[in-house]
N, C-alpha and C positions, 0 to 999 in steps of 0.2 A: 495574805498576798493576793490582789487582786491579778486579773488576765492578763495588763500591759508588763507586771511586773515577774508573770510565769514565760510568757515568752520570752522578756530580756535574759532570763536566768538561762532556759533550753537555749537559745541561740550562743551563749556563753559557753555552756557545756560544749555545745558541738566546738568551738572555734579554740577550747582547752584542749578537747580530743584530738586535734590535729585531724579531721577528716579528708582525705585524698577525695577532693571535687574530680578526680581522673577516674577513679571507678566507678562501676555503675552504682554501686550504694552510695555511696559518698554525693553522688548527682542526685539520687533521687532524695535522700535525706537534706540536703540543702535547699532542693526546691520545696519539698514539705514543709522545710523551717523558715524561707521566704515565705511561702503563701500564708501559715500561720504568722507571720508577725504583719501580711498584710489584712489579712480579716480583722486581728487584733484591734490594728489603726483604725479601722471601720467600724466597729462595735464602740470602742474609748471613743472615737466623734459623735457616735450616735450616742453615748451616754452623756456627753457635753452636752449636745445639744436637747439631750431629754431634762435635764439637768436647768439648763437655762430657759427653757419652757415652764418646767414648774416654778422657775422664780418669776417668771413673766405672768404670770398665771394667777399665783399668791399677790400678786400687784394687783394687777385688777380684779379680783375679789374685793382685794381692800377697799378699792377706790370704789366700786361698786359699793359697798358697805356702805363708805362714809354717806355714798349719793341718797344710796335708801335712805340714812337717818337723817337728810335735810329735807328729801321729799315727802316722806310717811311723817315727821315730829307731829304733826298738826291731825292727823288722824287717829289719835287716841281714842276717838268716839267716831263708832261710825252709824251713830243716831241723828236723824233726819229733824229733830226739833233743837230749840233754837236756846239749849243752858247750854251752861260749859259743863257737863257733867261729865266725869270719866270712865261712863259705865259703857259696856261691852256689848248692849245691844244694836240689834238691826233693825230698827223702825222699817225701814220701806219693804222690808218681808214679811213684815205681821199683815196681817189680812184680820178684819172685823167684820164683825156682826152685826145687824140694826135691826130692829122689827120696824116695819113700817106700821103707823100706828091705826091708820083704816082701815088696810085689808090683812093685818100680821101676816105678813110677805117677810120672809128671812131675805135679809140684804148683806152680802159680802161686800168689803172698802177694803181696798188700800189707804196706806199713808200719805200719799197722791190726791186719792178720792176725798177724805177728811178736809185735806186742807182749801178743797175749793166752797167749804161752808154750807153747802148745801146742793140737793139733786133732786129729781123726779122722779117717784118709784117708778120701774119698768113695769108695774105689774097693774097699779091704778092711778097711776099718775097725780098721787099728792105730793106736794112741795114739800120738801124733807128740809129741816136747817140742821145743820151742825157745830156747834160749838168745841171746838177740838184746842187744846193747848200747848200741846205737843205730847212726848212721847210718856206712857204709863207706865213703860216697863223698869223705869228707875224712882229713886226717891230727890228727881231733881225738884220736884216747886216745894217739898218738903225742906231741900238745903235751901232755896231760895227765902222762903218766908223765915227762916231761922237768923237768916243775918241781918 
């Protein structure tokens, strides 16, 4: 028995009891069982209304859902070289290493840095070339050359 259905019962009793609304209990007992069957109405609204929120709610989740899976489908890879490969790495966060080959100066690159094919050590300014293919951390030119 939920609350709307404990108030209808008590306001029932009373109205079986024959309450004399002329006495002072009889008054104050009917006003206690008015104002409980008005908070009643105000709690069962607010339960509608919390009620039809969550279904409003559970909607747009959904729709939400669907939008991810037509926005994200294409980012299965979120590798910065150029196979279809459907592996899990992040190229543009790996960071490399080079020796520069005059003065073996350790050089840090990005995935950025590689792809413009070559740079000027900062240290003694030999022209460095780069031959970069894309990303290493998969076995893509391996599937590639297989097929």
């Amino acid at each position: 028995m939920d609350i709307c259905e404990k108030i209808a019962y008590i306001k029932g009793l009373a109205e079986g009891l024959g309450l004399d609304e002329a006495t002072k209990e009889g008054k104050v007992l009917t006003a206690i069982i008015d104002l409980l069957e008005d908070i009643t109405e105000e709690i069962c609204d607010i339960e509608d209304g919390c009620d039809e929120l969550m279904e409003q709610i559970d909607a747009v989740d959904e729709d939400l859902s669907a939008l991810e899976d037509i926005i994200y489908e294409d980012d299965d890879c979120d590798c910065d070289c150029d196979c279809d490969c459907d592996c899990d790495c992040d190229c543009d966060d790996e960071v490399y290493e080079i020796e520069c080959p005059a003065c073996n100066d350790i050089i840090y690159l990005d995935g950025e840095m590689l792809e413009e094919e070559g740079m000027v050590c900062p240290n003694c300014g030999t022209e460095l070339e780069f031959d970069f293919d894309g990303c290493d951390c998969c076995d893509c030119e391996e599937d590639e050359t297989e097929e």
